[in-house]
Structure formats: structure tokens, C-alpha cells
N, CA, C and O atoms as a Tinker XYZ file with bonds, in Angstrom:
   524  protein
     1  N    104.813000  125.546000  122.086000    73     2
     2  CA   105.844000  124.683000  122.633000    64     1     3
     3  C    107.116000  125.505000  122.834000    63     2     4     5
     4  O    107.434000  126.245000  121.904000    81     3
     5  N    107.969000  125.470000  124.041000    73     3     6
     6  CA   109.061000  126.544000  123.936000    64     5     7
     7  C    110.035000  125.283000  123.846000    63     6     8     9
     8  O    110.116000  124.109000  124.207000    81     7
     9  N    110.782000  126.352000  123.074000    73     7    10
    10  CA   112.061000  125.847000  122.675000    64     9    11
    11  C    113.235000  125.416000  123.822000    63    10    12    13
    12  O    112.980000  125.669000  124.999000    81    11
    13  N    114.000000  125.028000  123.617000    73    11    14
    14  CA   114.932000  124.944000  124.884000    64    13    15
    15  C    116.186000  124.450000  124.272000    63    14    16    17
    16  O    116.271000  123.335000  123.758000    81    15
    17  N    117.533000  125.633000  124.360000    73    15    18
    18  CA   118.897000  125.373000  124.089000    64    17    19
    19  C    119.413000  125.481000  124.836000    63    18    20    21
    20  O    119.353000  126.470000  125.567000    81    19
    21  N    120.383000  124.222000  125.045000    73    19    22
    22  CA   120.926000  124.063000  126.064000    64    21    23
    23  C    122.749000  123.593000  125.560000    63    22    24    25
    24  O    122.943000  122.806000  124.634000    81    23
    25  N    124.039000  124.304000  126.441000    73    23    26
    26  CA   125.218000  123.832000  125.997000    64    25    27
    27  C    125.977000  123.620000  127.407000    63    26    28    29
    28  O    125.699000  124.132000  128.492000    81    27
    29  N    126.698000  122.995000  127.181000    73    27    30
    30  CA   127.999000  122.759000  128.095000    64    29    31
    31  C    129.059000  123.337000  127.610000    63    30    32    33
    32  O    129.102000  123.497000  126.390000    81    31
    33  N    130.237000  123.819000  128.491000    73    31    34
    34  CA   131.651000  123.652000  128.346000    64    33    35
    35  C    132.239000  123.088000  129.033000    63    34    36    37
    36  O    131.723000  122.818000  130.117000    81    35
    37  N    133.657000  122.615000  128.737000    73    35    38
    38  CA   134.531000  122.200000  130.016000    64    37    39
    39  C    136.238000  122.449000  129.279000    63    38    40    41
    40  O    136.703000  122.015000  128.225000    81    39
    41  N    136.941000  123.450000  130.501000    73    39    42
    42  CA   138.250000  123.239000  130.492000    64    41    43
    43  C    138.756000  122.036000  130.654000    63    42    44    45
    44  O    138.432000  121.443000  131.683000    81    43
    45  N    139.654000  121.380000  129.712000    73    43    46
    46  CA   140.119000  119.973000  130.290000    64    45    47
    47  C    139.627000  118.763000  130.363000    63    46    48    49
    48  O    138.811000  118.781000  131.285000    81    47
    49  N    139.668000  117.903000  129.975000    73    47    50
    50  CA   138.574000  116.452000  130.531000    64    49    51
    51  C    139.131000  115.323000  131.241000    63    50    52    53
    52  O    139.649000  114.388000  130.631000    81    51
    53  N    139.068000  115.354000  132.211000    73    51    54
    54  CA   137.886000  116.288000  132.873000    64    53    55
    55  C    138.853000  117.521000  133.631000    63    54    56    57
    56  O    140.049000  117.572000  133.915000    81    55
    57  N    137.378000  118.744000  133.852000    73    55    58
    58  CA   138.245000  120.216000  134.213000    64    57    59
    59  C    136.629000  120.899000  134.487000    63    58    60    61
    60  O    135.501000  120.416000  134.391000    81    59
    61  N    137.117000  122.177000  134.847000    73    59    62
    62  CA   136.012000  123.283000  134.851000    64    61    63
    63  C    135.035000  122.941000  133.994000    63    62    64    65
    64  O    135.036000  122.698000  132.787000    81    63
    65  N    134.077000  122.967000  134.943000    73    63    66
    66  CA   132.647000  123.277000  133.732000    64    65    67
    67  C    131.748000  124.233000  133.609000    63    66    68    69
    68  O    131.797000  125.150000  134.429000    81    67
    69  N    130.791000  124.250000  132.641000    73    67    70
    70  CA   129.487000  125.341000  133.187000    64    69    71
    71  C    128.881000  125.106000  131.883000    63    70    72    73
    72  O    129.143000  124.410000  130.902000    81    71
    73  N    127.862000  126.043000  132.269000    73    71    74
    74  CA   126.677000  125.289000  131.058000    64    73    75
    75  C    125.661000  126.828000  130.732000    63    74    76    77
    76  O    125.645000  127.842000  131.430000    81    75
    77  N    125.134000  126.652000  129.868000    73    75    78
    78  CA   124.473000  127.650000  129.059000    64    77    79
    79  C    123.166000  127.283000  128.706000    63    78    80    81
    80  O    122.904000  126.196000  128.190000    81    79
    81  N    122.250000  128.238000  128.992000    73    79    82
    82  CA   120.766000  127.727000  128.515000    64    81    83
    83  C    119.938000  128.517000  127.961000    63    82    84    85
    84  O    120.101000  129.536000  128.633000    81    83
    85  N    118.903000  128.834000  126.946000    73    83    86
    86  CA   118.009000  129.646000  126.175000    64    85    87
    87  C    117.205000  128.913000  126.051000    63    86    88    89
    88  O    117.272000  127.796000  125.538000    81    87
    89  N    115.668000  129.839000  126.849000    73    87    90
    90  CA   114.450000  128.675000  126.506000    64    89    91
    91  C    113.839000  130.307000  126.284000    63    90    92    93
    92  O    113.936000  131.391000  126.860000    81    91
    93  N    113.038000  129.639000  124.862000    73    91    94
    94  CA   112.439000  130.503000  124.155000    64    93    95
    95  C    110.840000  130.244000  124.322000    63    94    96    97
    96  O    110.435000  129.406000  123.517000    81    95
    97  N    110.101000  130.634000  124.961000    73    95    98
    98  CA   108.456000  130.025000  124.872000    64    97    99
    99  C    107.733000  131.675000  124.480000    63    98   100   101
   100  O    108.120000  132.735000  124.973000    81    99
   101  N    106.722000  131.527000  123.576000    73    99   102
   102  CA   105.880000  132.908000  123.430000    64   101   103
   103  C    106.550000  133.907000  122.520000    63   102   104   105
   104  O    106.712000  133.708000  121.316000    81   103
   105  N    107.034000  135.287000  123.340000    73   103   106
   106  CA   107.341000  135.595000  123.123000    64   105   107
   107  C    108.742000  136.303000  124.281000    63   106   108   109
   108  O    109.331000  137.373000  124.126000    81   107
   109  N    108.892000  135.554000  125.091000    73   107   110
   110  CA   109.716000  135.334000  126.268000    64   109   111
   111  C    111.054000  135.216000  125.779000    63   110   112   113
   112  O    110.850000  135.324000  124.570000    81   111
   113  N    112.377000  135.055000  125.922000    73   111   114
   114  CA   113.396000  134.524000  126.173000    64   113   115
   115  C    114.113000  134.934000  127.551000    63   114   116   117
   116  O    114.204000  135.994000  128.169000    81   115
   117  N    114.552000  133.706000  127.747000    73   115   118
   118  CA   115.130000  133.321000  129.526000    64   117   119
   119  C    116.617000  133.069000  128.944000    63   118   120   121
   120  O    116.854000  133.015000  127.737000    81   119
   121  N    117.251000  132.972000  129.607000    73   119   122
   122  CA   118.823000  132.859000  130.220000    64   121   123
   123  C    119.415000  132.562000  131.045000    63   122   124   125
   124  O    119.695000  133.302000  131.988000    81   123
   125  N    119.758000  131.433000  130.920000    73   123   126
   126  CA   120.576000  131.082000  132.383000    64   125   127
   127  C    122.020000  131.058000  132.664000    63   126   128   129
   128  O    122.465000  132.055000  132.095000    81   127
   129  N    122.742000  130.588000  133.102000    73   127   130
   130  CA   124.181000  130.270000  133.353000    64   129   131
   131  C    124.860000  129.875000  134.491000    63   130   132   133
   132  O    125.072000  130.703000  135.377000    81   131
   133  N    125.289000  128.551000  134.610000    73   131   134
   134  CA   125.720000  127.860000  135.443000    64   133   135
   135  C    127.138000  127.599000  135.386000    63   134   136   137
   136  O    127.626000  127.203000  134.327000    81   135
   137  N    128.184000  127.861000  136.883000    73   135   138
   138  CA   128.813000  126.813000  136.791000    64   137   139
   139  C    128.515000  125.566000  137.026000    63   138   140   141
   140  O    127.351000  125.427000  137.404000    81   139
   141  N    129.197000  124.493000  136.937000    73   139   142
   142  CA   128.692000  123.039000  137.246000    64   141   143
   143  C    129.972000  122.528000  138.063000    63   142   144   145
   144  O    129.614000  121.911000  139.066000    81   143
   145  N    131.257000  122.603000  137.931000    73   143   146
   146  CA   132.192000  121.997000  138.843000    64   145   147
   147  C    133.213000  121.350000  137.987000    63   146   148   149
   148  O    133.147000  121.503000  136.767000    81   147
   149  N    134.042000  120.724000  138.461000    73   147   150
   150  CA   134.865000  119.919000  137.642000    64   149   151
   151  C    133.979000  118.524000  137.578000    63   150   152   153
   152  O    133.435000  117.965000  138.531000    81   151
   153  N    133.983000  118.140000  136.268000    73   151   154
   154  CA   133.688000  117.191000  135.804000    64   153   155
   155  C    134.208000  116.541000  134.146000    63   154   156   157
   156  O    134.939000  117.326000  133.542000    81   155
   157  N    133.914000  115.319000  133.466000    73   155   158
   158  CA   134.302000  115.485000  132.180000    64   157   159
   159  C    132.987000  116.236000  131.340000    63   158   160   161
   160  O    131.947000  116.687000  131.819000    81   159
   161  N    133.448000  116.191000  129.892000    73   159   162
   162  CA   132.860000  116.908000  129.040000    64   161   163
   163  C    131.099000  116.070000  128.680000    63   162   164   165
   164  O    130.165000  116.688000  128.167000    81   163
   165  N    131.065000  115.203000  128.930000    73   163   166
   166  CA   129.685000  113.838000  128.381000    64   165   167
   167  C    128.708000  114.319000  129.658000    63   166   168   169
   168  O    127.519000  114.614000  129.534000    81   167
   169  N    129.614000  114.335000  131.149000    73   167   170
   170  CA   128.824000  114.599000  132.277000    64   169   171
   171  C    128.170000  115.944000  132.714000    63   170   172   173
   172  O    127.283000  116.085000  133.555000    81   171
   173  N    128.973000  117.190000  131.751000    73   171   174
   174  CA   128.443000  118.514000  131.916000    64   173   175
   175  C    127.317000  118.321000  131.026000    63   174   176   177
   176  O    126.297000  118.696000  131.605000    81   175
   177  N    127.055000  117.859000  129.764000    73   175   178
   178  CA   126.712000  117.967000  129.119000    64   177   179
   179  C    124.970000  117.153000  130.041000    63   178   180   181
   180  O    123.935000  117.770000  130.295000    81   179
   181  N    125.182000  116.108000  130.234000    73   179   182
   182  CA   124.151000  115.954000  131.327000    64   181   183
   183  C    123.752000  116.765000  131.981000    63   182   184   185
   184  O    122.533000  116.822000  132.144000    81   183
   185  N    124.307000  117.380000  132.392000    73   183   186
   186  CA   124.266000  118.077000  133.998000    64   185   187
   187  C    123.717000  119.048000  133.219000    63   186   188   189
   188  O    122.553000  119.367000  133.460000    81   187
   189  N    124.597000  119.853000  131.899000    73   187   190
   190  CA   123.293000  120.926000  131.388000    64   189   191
   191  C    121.819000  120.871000  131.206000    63   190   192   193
   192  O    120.902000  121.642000  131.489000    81   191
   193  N    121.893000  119.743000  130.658000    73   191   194
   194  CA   120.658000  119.145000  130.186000    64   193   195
   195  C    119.371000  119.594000  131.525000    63   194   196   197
   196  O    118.511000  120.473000  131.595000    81   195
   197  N    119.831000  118.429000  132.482000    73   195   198
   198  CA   118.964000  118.595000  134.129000    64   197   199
   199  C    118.503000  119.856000  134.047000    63   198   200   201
   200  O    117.334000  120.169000  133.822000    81   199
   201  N    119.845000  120.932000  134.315000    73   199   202
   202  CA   119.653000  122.248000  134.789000    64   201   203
   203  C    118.298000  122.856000  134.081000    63   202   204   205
   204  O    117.246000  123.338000  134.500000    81   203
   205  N    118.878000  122.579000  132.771000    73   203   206
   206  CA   117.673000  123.007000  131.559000    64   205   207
   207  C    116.705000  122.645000  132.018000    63   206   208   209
   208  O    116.253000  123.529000  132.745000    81   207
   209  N    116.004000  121.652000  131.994000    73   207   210
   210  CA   115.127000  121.290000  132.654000    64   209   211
   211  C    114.065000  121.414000  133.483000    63   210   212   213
   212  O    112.849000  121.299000  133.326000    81   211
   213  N    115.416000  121.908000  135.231000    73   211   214
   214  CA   114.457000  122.564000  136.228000    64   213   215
   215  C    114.217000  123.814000  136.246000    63   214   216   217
   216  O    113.662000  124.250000  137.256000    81   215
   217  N    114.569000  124.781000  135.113000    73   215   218
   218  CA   114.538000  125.603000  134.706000    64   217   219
   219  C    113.059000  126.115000  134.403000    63   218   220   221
   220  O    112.231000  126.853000  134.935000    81   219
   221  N    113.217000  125.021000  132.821000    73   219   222
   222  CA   111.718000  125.148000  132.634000    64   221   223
   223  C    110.740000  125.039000  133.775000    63   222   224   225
   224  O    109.983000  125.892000  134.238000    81   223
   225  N    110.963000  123.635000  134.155000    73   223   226
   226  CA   109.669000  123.084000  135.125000    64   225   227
   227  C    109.762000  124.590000  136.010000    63   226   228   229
   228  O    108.633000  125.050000  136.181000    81   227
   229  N    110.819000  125.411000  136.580000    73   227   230
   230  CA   110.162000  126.645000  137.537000    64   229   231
   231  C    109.542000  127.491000  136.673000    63   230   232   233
   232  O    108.630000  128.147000  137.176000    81   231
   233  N    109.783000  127.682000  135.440000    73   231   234
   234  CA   109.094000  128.630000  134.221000    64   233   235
   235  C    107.322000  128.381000  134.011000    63   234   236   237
   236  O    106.479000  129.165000  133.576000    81   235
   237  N    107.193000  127.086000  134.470000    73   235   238
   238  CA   105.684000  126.053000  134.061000    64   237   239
   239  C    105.467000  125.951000  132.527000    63   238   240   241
   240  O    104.419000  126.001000  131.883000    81   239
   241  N    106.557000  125.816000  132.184000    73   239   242
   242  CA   106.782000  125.072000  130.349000    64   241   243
   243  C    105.761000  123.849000  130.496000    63   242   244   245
   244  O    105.887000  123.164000  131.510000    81   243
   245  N    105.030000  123.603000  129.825000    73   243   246
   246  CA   104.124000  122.844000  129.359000    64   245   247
   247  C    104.039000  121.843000  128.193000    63   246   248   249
   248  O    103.235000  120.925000  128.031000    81   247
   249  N    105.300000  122.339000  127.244000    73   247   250
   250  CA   105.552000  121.424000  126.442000    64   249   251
   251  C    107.185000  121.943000  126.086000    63   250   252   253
   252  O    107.503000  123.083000  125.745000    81   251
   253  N    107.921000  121.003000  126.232000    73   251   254
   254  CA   109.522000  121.143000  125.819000    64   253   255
   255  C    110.037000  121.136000  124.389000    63   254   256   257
   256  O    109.512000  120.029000  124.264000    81   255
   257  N    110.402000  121.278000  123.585000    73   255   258
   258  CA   111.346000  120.908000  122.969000    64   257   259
   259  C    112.852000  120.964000  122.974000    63   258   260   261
   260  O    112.892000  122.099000  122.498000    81   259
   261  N    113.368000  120.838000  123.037000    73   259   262
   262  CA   115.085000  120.667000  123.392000    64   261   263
   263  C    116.153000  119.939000  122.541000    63   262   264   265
   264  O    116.283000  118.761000  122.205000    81   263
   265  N    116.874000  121.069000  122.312000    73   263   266
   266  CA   117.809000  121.174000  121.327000    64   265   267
   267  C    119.188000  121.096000  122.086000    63   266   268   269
   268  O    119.528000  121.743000  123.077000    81   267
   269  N    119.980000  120.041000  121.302000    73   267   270
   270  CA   121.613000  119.487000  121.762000    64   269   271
   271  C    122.184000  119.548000  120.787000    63   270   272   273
   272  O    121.722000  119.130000  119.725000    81   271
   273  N    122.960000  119.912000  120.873000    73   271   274
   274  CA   124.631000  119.570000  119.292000    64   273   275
   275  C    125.127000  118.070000  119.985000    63   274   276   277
   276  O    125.760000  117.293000  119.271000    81   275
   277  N    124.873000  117.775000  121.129000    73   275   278
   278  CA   125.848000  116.725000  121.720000    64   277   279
   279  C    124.802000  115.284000  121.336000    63   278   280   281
   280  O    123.775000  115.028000  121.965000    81   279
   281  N    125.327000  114.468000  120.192000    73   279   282
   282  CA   124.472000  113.272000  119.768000    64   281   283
   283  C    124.373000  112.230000  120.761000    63   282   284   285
   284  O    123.511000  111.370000  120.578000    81   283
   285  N    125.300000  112.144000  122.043000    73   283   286
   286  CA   125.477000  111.409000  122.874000    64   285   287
   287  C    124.002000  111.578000  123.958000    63   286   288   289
   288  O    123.553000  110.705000  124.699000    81   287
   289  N    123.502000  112.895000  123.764000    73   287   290
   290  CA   122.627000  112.719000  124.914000    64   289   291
   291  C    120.939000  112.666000  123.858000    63   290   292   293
   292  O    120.006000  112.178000  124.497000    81   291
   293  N    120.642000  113.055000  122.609000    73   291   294
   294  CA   119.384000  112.602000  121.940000    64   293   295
   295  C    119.910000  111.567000  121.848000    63   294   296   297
   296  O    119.538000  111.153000  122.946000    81   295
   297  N    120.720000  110.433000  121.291000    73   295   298
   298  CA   120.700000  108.649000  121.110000    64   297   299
   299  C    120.108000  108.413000  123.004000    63   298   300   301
   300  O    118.994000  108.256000  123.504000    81   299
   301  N    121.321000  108.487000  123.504000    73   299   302
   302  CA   120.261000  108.132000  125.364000    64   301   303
   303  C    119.163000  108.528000  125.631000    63   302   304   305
   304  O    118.590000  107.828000  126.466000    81   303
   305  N    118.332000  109.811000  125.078000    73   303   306
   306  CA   117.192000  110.006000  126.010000    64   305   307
   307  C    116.250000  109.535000  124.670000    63   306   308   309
   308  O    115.188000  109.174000  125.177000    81   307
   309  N    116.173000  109.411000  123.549000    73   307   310
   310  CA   115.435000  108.976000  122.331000    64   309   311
   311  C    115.207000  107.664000  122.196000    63   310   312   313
   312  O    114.264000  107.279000  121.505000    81   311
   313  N    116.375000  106.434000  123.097000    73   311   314
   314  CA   116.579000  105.562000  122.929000    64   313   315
   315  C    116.422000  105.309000  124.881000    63   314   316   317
   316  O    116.041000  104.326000  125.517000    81   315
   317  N    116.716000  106.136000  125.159000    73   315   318
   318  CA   115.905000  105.585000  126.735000    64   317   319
   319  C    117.046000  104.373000  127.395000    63   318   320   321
   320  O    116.654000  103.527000  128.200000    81   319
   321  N    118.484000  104.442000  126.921000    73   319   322
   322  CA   119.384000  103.542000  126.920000    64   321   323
   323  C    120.858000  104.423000  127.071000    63   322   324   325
   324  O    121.130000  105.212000  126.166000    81   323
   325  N    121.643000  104.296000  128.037000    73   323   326
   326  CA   123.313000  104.465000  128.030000    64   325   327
   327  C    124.006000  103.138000  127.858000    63   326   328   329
   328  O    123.868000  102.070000  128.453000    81   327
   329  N    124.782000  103.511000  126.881000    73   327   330
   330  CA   125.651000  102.461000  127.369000    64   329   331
   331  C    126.401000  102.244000  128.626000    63   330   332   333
   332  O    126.450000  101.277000  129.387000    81   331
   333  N    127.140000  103.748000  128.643000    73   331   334
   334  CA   127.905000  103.477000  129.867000    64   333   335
   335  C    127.289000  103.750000  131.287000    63   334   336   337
   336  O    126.998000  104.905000  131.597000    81   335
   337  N    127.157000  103.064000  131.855000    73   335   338
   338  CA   126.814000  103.425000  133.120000    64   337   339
   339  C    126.561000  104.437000  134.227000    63   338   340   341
   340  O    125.629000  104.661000  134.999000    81   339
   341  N    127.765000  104.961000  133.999000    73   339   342
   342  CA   128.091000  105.969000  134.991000    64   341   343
   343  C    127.008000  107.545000  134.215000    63   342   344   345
   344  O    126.866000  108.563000  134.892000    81   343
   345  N    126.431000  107.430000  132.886000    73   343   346
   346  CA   125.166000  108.344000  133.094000    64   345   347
   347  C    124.245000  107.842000  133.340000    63   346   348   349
   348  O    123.339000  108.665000  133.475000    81   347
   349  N    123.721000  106.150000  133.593000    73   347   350
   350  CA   122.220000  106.229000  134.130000    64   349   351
   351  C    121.463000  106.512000  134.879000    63   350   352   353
   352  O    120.248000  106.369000  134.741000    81   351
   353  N    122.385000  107.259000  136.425000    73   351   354
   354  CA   121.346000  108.326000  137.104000    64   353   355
   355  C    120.821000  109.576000  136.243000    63   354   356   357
   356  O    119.699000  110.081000  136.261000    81   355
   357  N    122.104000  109.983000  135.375000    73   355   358
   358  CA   121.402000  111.448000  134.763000    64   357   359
   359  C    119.893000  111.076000  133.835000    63   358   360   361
   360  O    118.856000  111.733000  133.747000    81   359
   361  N    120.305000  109.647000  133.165000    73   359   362
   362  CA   119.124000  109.228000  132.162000    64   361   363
   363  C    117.762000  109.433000  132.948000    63   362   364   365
   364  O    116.661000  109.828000  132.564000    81   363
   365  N    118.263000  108.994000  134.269000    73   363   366
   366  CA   116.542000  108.777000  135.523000    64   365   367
   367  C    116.251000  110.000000  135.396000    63   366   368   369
   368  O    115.217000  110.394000  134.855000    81   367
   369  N    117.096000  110.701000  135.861000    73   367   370
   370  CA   116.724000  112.455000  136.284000    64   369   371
   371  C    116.444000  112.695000  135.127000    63   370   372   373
   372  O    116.223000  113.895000  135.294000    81   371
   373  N    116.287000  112.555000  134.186000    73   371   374
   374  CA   115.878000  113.156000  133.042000    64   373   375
   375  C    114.585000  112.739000  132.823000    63   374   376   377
   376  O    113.764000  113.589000  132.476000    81   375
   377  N    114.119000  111.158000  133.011000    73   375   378
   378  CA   112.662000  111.041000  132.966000    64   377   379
   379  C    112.201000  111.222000  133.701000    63   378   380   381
   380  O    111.030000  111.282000  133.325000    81   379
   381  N    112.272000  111.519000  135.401000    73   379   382
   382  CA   111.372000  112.367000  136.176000    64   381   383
   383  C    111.835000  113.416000  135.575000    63   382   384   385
   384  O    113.009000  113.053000  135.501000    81   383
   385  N    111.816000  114.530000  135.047000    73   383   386
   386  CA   111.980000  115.604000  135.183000    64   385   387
   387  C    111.281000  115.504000  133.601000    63   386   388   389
   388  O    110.708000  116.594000  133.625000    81   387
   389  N    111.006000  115.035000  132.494000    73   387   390
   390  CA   110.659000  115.003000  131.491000    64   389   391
   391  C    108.752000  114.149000  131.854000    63   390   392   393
   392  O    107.797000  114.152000  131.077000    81   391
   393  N    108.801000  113.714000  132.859000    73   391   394
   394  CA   107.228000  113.593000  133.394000    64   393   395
   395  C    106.274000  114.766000  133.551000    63   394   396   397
   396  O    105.043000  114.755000  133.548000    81   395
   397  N    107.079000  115.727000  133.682000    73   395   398
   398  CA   106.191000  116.984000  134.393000    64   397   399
   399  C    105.656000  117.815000  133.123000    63   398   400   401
   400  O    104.762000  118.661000  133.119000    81   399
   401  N    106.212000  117.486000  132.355000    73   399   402
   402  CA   106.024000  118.011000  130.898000    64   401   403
   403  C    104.366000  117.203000  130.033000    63   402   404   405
   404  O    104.191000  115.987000  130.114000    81   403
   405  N    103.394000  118.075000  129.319000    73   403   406
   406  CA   102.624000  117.215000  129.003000    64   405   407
   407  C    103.597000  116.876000  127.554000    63   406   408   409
   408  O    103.095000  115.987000  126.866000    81   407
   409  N    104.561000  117.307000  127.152000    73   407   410
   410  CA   105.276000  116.722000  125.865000    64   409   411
   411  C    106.716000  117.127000  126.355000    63   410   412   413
   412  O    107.003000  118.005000  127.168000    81   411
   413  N    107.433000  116.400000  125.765000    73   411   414
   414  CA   109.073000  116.490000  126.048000    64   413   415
   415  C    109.624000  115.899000  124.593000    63   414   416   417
   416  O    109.340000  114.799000  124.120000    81   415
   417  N    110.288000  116.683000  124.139000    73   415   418
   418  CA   111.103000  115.727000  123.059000    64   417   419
   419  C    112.551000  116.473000  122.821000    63   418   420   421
   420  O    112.688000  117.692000  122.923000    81   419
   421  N    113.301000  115.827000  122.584000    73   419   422
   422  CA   114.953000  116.163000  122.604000    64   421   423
   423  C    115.183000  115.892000  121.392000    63   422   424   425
   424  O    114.839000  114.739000  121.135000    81   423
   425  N    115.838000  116.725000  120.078000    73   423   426
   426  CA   116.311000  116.785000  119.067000    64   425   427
   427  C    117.806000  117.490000  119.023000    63   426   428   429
   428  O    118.271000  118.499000  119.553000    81   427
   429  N    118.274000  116.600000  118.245000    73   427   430
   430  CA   120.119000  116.944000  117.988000    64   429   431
   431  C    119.651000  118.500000  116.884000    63   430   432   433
   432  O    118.708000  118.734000  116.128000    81   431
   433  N    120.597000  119.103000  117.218000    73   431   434
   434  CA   121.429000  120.148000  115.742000    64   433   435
   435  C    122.396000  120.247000  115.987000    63   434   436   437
   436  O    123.003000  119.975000  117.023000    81   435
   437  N    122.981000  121.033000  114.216000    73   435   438
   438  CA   124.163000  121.073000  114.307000    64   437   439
   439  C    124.914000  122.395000  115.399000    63   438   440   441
   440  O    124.273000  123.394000  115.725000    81   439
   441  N    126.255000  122.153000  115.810000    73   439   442
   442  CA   126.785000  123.142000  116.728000    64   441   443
   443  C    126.322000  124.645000  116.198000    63   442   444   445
   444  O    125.925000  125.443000  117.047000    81   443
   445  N    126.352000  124.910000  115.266000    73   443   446
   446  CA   125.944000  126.562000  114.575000    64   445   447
   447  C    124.634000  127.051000  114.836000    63   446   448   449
   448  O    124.235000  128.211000  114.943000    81   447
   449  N    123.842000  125.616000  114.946000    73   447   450
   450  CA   122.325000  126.281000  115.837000    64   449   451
   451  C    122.133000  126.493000  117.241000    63   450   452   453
   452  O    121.191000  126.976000  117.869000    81   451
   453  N    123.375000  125.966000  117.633000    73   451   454
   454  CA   123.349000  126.240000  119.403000    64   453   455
   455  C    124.005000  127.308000  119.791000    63   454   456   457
   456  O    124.413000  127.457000  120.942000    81   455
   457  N    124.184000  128.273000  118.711000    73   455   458
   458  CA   125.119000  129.088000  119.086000    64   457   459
   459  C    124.952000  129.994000  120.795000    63   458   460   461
   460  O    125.846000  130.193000  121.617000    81   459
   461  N    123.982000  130.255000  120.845000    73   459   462
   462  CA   123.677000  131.344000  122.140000    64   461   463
   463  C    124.059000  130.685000  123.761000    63   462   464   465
   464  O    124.666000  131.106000  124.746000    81   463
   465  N    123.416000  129.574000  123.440000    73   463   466
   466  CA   123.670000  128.326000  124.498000    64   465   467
   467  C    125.270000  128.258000  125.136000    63   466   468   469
   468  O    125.588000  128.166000  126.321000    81   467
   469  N    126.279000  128.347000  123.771000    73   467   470
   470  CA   127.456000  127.889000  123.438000    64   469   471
   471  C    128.147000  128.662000  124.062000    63   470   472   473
   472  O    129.006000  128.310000  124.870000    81   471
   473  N    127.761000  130.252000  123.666000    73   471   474
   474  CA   128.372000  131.353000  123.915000    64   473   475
   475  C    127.825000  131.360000  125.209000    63   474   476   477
   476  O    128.731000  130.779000  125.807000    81   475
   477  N    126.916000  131.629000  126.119000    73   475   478
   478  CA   126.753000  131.273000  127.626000    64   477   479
   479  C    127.725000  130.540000  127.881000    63   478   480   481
   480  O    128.645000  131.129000  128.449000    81   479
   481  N    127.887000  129.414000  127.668000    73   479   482
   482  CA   128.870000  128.095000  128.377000    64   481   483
   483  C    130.109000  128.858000  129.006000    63   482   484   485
   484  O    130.464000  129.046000  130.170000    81   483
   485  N    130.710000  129.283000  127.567000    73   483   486
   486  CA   131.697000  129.917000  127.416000    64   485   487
   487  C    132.694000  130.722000  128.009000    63   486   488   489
   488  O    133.900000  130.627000  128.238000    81   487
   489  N    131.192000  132.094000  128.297000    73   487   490
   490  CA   131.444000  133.023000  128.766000    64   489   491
   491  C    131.444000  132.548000  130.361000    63   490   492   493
   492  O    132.482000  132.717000  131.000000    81   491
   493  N    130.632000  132.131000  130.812000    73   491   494
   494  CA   130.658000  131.858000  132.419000    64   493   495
   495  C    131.955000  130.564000  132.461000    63   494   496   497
   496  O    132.793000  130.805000  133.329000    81   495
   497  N    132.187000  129.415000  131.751000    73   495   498
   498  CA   133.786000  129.216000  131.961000    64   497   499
   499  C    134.985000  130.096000  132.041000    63   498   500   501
   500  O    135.926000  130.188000  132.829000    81   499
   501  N    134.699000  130.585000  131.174000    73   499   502
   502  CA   135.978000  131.750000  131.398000    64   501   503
   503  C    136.243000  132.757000  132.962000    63   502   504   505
   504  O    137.134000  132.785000  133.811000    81   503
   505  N    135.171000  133.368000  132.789000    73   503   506
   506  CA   134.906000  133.787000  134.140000    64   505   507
   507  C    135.180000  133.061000  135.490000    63   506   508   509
   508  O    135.630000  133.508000  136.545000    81   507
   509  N    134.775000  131.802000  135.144000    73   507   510
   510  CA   135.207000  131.108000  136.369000    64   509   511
   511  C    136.569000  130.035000  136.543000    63   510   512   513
   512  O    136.829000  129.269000  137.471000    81   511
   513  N    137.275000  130.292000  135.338000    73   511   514
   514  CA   138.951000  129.771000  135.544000    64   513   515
   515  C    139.038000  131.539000  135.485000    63   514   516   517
   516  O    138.445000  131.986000  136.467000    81   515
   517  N    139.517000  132.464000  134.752000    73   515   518
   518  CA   140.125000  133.305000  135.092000    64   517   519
   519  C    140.781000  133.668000  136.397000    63   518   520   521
   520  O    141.845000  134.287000  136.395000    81   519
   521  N    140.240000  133.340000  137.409000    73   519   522
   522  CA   141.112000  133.951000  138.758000    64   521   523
   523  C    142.389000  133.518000  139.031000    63   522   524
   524  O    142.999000  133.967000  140.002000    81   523
């Protein structure tokens, strides 16, 4: 089953974003790094998530696991429920995109286990306010 860490940042909320990803399967590790745009901090954090995602699915991950520090998005996708509205397209995109998987499961940790994810975010925010 490969692993999959995934983080957001954002300057500001809402402000710059970008997002960070480590999917570990085998003996593989991948890397990604995205900006994402201005948005708030709940919606990058979505938007990482996705990215993560189609990531794998181009990798042909076969079984997910996926790791968040952000409790806002394991309660929605564990519970299959937002409250607020304005993420229940990301919730959809998340179960097509969690179909293609013969297993998918999303588990919280604490921020100190996301570290690599984090530090991606980070580094490509910076980079992309700096100018």
C-alpha cells in the first residue's frame, strides 16, 4: 500500500498557496510541488489533497493510504459529509478520484509526521511570493 503525504501552505487567508506531496509505494519515493493560486487555507488544503491524488492515479497506486495533519479534511472524507458547502465539490472530486483505487483510506497525524510534505509547501510558497 503506498503511503501518501500530502501538505498545503498559504500566505494570508486567503493569499498565495501551494502544496506539497510524498507518496512513498515499494521502494519508490515521488515528489511533487504545486503552486495552487490564491485561495484560503481549508481550500488549499483540498486542492492538495486532489493533486495528491491525480498523482497517484498517474503513478497506478493501487491502494492509497493518505496522511493529513489537517482534521478538517479526514472528519469530511471519513464521514463523507462537509458542513460547509463551499467544499462539497472538492468532497465529489475526492470520491471519483478515490474510486480508482482498489483501497483508499485517509488518516489524520500529527503536524511532525508531515514534515516533508510541509517543507515542500513551504519551499515552493516562498518561491512563488518572493518576486
Amino acid at each position: 500500500m503506498a503511503k501518501i503525504y500530502f501538505d498545503a501552505a498559504t500566505k494570508g487567508n486567503p493569499g498565495m498557496s501551494a502544496c506539497g506531496i510524498v507518496i512513498v509505494e515499494k521502494a519508490e519515493r515521488h515528489t511533487y510541488a504545486q503552486v495552487l493560486g490564491e485561495m484560503d487555507n481549508h481550500s488549499a488544503e483540498w486542492e492538495a489533497l486532489i493533486y495528491a491524488l491525480q498523482q497517484a492515479i498517474a503513478l497506478q497506486v493501487p491502494n492509497a493510504l493518505i496522511y493529513t495533519d489537517s482534521q478538517l479534511i479526514e472528519d469530511a472524507v471519513n464521514r463523507n459529509y462537509v458542513k460547509n458547502k463551499q467544499f462539497k465539490p472538492y468532497l465529489e472530486k475526492f470520491n471519483q478520484h478515490a474510486q480508482k483505487f482498489d483501497l483508499c483510506f485517509v488518516k489524520w497525524v500529527p503536524r511532525g509526521q508531515n514534515k516533508e510534505a510541509n517543507q515542500l509547501a513551504q519551499q515552493t510558497l516562498y518561491r512563488a511570493t518572493k518576486q
